[in-house]
mmJSON file of the N, C-alpha and C atoms, coordinates in Angstrom:
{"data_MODEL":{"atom_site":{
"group_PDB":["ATOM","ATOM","ATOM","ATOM","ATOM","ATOM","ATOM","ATOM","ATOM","ATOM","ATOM","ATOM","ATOM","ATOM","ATOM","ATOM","ATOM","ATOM","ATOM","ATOM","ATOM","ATOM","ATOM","ATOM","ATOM","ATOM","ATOM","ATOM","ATOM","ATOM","ATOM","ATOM","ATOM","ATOM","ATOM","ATOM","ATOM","ATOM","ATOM","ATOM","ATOM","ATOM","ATOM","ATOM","ATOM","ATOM","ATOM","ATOM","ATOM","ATOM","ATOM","ATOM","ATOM","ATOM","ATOM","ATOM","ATOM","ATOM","ATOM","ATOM","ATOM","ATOM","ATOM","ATOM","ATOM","ATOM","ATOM","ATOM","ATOM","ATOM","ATOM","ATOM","ATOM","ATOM","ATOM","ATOM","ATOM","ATOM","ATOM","ATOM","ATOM","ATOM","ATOM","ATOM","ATOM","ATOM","ATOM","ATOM","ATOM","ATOM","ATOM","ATOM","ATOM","ATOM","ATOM","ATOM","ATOM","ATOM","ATOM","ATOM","ATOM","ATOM","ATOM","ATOM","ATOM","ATOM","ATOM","ATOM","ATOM","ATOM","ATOM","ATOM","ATOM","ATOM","ATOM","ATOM","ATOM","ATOM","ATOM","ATOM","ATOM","ATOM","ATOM","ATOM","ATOM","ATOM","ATOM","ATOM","ATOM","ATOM","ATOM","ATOM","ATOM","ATOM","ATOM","ATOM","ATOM","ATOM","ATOM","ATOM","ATOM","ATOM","ATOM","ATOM","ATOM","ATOM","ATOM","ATOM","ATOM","ATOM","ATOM","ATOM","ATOM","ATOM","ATOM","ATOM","ATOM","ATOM","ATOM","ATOM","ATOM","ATOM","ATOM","ATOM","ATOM","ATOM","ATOM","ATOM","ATOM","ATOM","ATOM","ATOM","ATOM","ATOM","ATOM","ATOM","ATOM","ATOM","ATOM","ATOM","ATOM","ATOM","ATOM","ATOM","ATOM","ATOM","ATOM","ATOM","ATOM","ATOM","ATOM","ATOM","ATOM","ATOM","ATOM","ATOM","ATOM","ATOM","ATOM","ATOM","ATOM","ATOM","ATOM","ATOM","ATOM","ATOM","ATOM","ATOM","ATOM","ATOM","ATOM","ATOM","ATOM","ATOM","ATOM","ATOM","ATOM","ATOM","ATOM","ATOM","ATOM","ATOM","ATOM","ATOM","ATOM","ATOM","ATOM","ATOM","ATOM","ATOM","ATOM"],
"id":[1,2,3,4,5,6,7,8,9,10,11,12,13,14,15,16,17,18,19,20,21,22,23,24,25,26,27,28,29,30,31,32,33,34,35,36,37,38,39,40,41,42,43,44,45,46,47,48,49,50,51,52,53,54,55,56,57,58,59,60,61,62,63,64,65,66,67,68,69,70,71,72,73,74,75,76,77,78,79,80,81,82,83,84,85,86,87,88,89,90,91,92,93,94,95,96,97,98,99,100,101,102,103,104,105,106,107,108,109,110,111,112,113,114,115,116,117,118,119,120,121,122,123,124,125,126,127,128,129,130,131,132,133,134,135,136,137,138,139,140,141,142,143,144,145,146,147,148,149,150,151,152,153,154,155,156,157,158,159,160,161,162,163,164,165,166,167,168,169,170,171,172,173,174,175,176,177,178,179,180,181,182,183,184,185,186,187,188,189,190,191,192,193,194,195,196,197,198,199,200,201,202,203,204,205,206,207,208,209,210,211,212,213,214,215,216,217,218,219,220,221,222,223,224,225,226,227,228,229,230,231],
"type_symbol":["N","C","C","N","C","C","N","C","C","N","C","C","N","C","C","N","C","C","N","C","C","N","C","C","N","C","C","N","C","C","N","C","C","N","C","C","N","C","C","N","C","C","N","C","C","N","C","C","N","C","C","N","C","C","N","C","C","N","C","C","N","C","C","N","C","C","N","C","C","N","C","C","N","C","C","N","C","C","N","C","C","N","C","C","N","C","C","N","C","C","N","C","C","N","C","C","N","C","C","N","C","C","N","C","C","N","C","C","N","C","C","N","C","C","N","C","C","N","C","C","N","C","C","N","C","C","N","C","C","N","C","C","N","C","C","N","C","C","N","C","C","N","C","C","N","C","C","N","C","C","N","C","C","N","C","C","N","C","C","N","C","C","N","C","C","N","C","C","N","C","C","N","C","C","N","C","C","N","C","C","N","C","C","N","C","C","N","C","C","N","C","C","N","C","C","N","C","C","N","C","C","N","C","C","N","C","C","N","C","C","N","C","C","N","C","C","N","C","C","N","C","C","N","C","C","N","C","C","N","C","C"],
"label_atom_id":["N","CA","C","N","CA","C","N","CA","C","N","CA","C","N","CA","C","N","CA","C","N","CA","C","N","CA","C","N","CA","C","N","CA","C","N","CA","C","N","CA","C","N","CA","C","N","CA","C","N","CA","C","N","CA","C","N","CA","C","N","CA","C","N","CA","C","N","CA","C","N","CA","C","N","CA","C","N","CA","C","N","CA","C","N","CA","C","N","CA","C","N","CA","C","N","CA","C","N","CA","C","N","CA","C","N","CA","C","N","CA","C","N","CA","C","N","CA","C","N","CA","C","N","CA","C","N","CA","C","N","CA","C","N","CA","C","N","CA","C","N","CA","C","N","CA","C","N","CA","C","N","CA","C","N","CA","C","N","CA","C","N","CA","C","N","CA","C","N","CA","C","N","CA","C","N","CA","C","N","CA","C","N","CA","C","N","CA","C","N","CA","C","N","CA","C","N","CA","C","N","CA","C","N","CA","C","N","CA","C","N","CA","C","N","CA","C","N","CA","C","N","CA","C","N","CA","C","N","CA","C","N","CA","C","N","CA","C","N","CA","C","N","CA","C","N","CA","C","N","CA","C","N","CA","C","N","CA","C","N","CA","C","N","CA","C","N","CA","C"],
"label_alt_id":[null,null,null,null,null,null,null,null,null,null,null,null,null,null,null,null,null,null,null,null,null,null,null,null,null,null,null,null,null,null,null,null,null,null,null,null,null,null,null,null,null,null,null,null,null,null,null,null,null,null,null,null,null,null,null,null,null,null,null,null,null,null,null,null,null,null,null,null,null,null,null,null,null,null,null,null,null,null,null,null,null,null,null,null,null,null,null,null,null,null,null,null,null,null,null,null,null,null,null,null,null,null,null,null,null,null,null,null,null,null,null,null,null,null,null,null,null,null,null,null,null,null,null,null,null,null,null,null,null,null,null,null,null,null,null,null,null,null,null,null,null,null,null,null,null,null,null,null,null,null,null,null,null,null,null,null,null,null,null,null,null,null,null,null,null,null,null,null,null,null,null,null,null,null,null,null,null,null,null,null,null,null,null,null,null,null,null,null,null,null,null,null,null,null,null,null,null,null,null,null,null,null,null,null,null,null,null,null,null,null,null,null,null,null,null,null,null,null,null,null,null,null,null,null,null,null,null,null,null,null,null],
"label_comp_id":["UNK","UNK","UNK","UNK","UNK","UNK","UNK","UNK","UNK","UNK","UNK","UNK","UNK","UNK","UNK","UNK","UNK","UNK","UNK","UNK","UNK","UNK","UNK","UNK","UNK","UNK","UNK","UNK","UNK","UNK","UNK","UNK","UNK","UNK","UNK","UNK","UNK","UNK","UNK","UNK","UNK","UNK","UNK","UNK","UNK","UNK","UNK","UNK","UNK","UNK","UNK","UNK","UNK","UNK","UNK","UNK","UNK","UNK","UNK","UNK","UNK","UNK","UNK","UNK","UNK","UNK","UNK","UNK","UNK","UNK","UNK","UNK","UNK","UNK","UNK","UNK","UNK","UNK","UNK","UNK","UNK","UNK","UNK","UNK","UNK","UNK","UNK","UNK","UNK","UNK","UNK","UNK","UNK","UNK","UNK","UNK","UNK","UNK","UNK","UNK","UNK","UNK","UNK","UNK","UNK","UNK","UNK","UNK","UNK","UNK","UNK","UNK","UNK","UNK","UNK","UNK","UNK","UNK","UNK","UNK","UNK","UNK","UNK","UNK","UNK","UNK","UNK","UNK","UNK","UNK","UNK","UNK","UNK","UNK","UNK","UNK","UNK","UNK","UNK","UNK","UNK","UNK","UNK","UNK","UNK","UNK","UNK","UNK","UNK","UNK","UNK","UNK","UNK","UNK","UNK","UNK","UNK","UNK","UNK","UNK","UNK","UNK","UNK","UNK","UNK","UNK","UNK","UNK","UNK","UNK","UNK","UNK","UNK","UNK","UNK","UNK","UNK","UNK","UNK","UNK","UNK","UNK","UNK","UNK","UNK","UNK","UNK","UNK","UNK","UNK","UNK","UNK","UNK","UNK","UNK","UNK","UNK","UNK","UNK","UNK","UNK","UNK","UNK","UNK","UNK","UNK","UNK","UNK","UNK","UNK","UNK","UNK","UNK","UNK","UNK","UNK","UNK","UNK","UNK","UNK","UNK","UNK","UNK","UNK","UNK","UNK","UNK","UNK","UNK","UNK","UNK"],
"label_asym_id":["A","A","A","A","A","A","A","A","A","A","A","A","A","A","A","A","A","A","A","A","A","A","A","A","A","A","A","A","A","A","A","A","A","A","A","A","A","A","A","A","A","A","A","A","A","A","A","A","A","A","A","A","A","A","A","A","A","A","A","A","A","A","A","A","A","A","A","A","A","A","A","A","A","A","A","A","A","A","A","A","A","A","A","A","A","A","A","A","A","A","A","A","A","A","A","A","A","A","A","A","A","A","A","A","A","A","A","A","A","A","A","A","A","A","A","A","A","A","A","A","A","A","A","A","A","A","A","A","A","A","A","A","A","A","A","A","A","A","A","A","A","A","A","A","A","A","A","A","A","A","A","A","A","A","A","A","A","A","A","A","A","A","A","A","A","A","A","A","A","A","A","A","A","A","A","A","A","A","A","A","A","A","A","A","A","A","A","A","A","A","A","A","A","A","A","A","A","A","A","A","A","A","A","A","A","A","A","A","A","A","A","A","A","A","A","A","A","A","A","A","A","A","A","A","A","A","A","A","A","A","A"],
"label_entity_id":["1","1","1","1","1","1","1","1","1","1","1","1","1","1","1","1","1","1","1","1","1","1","1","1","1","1","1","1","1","1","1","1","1","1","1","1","1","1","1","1","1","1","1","1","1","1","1","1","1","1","1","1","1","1","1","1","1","1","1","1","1","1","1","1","1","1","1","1","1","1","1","1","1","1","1","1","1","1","1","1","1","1","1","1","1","1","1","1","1","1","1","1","1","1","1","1","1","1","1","1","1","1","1","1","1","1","1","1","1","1","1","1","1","1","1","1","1","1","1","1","1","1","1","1","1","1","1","1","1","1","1","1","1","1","1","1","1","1","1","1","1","1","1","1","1","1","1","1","1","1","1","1","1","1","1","1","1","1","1","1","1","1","1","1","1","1","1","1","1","1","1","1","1","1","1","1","1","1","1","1","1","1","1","1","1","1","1","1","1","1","1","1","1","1","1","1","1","1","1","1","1","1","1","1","1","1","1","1","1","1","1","1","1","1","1","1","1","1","1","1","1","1","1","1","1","1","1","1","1","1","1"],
"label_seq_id":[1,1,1,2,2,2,3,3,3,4,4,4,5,5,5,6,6,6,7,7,7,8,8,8,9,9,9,10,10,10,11,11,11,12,12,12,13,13,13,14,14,14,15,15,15,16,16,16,17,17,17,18,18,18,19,19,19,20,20,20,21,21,21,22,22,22,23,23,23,24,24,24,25,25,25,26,26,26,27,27,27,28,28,28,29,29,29,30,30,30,31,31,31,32,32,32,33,33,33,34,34,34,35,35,35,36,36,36,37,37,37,38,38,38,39,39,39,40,40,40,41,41,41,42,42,42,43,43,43,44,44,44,45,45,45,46,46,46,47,47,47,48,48,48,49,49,49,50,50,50,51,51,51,52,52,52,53,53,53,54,54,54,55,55,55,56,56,56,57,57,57,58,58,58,59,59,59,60,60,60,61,61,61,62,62,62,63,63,63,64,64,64,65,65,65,66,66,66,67,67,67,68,68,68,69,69,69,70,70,70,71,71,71,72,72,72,73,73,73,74,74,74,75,75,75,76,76,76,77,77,77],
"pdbx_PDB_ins_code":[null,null,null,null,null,null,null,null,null,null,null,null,null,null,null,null,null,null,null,null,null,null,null,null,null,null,null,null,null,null,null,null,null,null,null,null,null,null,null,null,null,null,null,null,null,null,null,null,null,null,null,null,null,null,null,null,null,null,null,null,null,null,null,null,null,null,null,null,null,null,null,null,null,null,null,null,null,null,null,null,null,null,null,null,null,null,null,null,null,null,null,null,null,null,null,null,null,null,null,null,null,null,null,null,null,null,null,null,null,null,null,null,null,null,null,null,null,null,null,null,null,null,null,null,null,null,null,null,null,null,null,null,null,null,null,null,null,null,null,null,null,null,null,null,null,null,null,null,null,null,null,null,null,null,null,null,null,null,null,null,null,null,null,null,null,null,null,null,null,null,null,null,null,null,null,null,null,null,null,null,null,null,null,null,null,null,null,null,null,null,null,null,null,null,null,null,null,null,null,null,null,null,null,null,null,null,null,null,null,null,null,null,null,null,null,null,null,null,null,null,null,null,null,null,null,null,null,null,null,null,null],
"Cartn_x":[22.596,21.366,20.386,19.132,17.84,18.105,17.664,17.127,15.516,15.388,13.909,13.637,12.635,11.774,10.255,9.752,8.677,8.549,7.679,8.028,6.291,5.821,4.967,4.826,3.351,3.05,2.044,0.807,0.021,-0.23,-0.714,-1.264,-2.664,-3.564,-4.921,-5.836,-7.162,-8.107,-8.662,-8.746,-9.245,-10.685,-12.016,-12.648,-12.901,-12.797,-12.998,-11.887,-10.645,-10.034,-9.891,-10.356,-10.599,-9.533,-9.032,-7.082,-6.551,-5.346,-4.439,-3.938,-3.979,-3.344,-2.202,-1.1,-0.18,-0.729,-0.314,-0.745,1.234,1.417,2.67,2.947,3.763,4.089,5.339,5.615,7.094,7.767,8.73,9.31,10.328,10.7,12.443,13.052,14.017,15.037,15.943,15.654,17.291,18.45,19.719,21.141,21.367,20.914,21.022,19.969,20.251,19.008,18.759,17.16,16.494,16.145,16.619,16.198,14.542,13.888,13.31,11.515,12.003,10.962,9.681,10.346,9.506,9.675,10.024,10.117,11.584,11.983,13.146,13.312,11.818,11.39,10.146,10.264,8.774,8.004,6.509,6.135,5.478,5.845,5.405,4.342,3.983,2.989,2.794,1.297,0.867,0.398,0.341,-0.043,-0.878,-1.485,-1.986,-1.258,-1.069,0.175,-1.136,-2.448,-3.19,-4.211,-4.052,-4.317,-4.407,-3.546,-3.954,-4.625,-4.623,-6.232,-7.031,-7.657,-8.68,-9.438,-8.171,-8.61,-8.8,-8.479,-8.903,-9.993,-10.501,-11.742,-12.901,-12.365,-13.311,-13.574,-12.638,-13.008,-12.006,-12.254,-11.317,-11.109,-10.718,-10.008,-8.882,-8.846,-7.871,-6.109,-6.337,-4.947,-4.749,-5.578,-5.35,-5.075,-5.29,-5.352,-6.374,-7.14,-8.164,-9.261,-9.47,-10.943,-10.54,-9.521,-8.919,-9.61,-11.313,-12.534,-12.645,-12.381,-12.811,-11.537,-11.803,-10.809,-11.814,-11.429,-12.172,-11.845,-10.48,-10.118,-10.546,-10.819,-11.127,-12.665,-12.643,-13.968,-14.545,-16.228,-17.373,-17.375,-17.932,-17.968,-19.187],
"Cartn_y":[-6.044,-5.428,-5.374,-5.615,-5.752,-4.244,-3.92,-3.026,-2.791,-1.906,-1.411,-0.231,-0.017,0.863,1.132,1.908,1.952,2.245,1.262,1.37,1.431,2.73,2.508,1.67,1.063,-0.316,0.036,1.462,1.259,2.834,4.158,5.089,5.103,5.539,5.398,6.696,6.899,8.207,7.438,8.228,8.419,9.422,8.761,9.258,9.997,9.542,10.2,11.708,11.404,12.821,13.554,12.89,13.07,13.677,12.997,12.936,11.941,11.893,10.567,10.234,8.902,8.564,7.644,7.349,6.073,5.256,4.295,2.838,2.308,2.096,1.806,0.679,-0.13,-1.443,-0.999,-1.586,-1.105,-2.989,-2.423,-3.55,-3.777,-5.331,-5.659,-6.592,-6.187,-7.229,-7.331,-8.963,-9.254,-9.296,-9.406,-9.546,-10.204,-11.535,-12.387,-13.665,-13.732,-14.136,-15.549,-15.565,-16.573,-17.673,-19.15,-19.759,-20.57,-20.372,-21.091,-20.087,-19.077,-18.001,-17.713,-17.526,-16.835,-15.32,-14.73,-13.066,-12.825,-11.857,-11.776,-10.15,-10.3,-9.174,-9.75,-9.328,-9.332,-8.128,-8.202,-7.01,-7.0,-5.926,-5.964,-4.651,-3.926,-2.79,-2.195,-1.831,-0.918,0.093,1.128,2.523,3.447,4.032,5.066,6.229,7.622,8.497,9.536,9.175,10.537,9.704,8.662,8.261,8.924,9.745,10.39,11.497,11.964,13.507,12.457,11.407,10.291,10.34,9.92,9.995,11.102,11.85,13.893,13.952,13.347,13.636,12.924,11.312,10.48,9.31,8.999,7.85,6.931,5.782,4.321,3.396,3.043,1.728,0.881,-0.247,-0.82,-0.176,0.779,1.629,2.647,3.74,4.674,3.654,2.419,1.417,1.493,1.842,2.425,0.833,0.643,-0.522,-1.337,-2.915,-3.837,-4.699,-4.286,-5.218,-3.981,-3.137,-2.219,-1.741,-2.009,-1.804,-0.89,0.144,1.203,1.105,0.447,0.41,-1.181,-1.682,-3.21,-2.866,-3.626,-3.128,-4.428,-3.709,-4.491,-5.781,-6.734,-8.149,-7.603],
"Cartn_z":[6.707,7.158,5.978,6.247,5.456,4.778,3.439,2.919,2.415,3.195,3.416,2.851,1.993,1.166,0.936,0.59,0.205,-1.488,-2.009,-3.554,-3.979,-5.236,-5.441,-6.319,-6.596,-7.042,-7.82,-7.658,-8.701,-8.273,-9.498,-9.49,-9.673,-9.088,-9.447,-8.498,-9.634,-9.209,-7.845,-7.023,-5.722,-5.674,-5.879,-5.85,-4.239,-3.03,-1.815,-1.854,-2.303,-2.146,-3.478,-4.323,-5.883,-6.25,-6.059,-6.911,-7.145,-8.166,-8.588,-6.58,-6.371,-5.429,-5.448,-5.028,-5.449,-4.261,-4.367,-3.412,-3.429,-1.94,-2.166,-0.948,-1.301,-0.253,-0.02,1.465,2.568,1.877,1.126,0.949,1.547,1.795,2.488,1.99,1.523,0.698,1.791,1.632,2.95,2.049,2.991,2.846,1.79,2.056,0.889,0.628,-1.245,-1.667,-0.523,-0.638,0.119,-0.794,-0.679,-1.905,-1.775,-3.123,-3.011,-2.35,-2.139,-1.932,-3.113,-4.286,-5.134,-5.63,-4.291,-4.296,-4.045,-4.272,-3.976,-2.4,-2.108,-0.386,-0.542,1.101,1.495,1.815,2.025,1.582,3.589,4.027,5.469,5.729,4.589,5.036,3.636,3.58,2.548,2.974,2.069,2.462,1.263,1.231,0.534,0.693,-0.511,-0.314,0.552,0.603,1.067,2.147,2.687,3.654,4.688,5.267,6.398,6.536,5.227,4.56,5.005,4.249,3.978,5.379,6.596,8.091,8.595,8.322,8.558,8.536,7.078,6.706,6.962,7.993,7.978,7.545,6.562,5.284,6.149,6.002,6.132,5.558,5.334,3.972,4.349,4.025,4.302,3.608,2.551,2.272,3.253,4.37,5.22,6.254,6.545,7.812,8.548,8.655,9.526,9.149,8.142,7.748,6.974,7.557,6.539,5.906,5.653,5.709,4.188,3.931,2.744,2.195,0.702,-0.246,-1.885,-1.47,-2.784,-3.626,-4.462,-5.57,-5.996,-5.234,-6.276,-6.584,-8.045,-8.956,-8.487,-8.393,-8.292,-9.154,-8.957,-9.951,-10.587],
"occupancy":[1.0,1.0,1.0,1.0,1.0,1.0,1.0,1.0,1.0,1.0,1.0,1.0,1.0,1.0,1.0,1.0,1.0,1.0,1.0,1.0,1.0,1.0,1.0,1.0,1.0,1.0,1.0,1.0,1.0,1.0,1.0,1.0,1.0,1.0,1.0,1.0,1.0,1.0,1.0,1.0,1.0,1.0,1.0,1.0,1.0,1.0,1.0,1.0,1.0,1.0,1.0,1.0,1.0,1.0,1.0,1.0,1.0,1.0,1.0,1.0,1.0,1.0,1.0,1.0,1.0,1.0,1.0,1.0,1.0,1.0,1.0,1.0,1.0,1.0,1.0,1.0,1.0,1.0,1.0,1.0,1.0,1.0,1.0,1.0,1.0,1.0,1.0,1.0,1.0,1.0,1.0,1.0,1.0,1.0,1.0,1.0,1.0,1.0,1.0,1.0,1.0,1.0,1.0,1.0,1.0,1.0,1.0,1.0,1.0,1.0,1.0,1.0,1.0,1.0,1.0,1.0,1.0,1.0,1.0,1.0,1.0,1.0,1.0,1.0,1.0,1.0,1.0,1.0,1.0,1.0,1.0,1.0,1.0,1.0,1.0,1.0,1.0,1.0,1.0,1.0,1.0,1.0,1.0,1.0,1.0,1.0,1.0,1.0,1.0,1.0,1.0,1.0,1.0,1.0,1.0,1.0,1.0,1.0,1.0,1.0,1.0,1.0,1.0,1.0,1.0,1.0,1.0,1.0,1.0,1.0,1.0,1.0,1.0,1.0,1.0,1.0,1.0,1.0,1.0,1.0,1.0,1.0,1.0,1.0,1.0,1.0,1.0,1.0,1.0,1.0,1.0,1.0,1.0,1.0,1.0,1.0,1.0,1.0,1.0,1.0,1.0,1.0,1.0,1.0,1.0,1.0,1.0,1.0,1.0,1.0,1.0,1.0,1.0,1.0,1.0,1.0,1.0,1.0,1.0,1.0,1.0,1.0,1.0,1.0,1.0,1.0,1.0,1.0,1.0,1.0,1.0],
"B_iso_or_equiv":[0.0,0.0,0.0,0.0,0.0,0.0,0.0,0.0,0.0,0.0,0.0,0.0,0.0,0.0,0.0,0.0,0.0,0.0,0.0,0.0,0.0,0.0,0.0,0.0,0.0,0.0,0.0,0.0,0.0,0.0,0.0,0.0,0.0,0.0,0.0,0.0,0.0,0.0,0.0,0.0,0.0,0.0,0.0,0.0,0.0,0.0,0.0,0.0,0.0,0.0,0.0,0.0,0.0,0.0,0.0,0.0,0.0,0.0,0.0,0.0,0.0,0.0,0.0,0.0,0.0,0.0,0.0,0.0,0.0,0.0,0.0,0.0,0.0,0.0,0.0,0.0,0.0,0.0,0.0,0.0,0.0,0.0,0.0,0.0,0.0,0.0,0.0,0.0,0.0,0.0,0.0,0.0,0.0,0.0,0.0,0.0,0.0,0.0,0.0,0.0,0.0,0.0,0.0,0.0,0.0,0.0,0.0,0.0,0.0,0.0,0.0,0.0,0.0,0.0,0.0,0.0,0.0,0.0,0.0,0.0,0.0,0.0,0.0,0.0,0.0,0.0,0.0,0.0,0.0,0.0,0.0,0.0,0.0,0.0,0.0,0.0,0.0,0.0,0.0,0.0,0.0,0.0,0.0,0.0,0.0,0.0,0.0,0.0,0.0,0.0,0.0,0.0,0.0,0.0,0.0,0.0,0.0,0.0,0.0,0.0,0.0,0.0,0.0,0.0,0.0,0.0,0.0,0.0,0.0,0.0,0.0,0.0,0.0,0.0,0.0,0.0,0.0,0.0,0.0,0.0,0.0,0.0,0.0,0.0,0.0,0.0,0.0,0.0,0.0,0.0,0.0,0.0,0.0,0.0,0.0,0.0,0.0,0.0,0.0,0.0,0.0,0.0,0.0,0.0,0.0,0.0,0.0,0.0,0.0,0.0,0.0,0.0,0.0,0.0,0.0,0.0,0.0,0.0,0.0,0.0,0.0,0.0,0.0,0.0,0.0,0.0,0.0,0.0,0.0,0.0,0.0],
"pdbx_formal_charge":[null,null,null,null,null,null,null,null,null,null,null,null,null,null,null,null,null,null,null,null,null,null,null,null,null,null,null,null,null,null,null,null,null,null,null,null,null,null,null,null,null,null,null,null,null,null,null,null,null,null,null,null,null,null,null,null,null,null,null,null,null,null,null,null,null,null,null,null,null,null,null,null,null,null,null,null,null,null,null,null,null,null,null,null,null,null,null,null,null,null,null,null,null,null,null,null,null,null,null,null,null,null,null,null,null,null,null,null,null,null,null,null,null,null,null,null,null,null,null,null,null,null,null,null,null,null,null,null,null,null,null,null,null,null,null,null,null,null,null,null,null,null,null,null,null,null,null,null,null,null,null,null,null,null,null,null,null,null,null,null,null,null,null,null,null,null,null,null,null,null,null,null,null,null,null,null,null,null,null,null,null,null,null,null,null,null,null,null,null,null,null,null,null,null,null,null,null,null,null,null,null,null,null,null,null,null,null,null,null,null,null,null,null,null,null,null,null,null,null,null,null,null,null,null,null,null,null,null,null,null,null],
"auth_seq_id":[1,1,1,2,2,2,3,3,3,4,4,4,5,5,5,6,6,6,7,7,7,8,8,8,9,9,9,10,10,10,11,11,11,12,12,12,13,13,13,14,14,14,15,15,15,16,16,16,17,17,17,18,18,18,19,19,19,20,20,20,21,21,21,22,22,22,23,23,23,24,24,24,25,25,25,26,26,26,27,27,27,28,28,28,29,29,29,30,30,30,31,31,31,32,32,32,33,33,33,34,34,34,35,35,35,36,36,36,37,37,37,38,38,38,39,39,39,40,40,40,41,41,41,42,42,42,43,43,43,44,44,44,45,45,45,46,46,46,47,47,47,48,48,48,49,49,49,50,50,50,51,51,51,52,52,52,53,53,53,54,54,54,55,55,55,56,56,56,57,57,57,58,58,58,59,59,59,60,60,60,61,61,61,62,62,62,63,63,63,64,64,64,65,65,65,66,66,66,67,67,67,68,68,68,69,69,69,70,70,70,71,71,71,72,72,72,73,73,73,74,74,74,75,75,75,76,76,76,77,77,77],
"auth_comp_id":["UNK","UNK","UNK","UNK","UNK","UNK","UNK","UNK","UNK","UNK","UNK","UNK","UNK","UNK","UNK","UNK","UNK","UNK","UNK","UNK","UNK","UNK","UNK","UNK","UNK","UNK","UNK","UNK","UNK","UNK","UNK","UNK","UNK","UNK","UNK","UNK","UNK","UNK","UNK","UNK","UNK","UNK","UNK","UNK","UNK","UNK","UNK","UNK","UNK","UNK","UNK","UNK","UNK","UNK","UNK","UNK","UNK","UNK","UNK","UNK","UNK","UNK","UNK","UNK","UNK","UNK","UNK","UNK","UNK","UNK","UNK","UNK","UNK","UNK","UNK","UNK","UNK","UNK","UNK","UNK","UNK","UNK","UNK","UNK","UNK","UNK","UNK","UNK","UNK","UNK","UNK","UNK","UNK","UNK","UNK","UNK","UNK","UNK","UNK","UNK","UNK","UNK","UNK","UNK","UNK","UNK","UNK","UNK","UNK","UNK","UNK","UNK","UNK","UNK","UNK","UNK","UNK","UNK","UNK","UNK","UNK","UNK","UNK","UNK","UNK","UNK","UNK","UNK","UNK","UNK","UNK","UNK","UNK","UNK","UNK","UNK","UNK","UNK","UNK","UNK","UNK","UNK","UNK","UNK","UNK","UNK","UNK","UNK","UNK","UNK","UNK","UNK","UNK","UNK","UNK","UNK","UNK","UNK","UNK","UNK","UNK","UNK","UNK","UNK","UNK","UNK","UNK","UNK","UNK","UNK","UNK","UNK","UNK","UNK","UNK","UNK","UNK","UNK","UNK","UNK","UNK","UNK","UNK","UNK","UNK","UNK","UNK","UNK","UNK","UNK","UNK","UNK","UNK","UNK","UNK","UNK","UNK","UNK","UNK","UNK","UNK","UNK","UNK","UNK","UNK","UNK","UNK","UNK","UNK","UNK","UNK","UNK","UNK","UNK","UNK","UNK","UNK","UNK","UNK","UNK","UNK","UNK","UNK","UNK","UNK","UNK","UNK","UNK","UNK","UNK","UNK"],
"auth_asym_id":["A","A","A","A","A","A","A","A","A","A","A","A","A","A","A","A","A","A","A","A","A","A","A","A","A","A","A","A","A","A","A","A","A","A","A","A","A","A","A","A","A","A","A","A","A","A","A","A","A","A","A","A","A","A","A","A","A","A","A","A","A","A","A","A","A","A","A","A","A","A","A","A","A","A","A","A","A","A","A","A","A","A","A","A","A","A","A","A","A","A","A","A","A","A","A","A","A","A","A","A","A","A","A","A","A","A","A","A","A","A","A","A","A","A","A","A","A","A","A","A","A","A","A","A","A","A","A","A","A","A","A","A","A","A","A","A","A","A","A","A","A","A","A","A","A","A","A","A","A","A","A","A","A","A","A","A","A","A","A","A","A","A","A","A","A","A","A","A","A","A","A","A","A","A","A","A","A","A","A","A","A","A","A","A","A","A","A","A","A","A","A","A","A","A","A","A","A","A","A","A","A","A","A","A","A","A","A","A","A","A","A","A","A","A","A","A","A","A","A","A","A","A","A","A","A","A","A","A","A","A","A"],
"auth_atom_id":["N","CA","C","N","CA","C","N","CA","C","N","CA","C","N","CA","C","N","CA","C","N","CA","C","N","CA","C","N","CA","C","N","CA","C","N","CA","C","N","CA","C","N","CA","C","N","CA","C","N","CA","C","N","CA","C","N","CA","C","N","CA","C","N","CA","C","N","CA","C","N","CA","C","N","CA","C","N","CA","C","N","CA","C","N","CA","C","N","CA","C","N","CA","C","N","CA","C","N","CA","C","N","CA","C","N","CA","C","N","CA","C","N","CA","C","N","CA","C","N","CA","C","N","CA","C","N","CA","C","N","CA","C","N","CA","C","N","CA","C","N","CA","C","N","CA","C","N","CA","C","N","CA","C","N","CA","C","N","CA","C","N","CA","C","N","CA","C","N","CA","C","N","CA","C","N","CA","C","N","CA","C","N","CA","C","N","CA","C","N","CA","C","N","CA","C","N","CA","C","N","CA","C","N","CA","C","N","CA","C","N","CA","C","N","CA","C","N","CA","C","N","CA","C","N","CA","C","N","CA","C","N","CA","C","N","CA","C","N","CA","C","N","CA","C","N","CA","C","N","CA","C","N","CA","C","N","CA","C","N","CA","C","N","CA","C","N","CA","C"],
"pdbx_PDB_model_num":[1,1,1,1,1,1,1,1,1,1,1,1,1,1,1,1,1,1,1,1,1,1,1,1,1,1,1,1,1,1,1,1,1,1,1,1,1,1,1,1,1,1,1,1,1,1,1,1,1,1,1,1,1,1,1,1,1,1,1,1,1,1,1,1,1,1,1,1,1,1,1,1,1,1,1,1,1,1,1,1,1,1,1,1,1,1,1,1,1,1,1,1,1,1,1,1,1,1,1,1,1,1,1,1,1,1,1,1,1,1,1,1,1,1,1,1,1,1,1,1,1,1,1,1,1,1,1,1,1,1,1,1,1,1,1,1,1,1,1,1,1,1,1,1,1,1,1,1,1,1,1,1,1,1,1,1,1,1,1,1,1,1,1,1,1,1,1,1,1,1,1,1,1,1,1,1,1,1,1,1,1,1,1,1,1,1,1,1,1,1,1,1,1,1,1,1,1,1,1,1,1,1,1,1,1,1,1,1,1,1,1,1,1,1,1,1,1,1,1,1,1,1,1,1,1,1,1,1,1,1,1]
}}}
């Protein structure tokens, strides 16, 4: 059976709830290694840890799920 987790991947300030937020991907490592992949899981869902305040309050982003067209943490060019 697959082993499935959620692992955080990056801590960062959240200016909308103006706190540290983690950013974390639902990872799955199968049974056994896959050759020839690259990864050793695949990544099937991301999440924000305050995503669902975010939607309380209104805000959407592609980390609460709500707006996969807006991402607040990637910096302006």
């Amino acid at each position: 059976m697959p082993k499935i987790i959620w692992e955080v991947t990056k801590k960062i300030w959240c200016g909308r709830v103006k706190e540290e937020v983690d950013l974390l991907e639902e990872r799955i490592y199968p049974d056994e290694p896959v050759p020839d992949v690259g990864m050793p899981y695949h990544v099937h869902a991301r999440k924000c840890s305050q995503g669902l305040e975010c939607n309380l309050e209104g805000f959407a982003c592609r980390w609460s799920g709500l707006n996969p067209n807006y991402d607040p943490f990637v910096e302006a060019p």
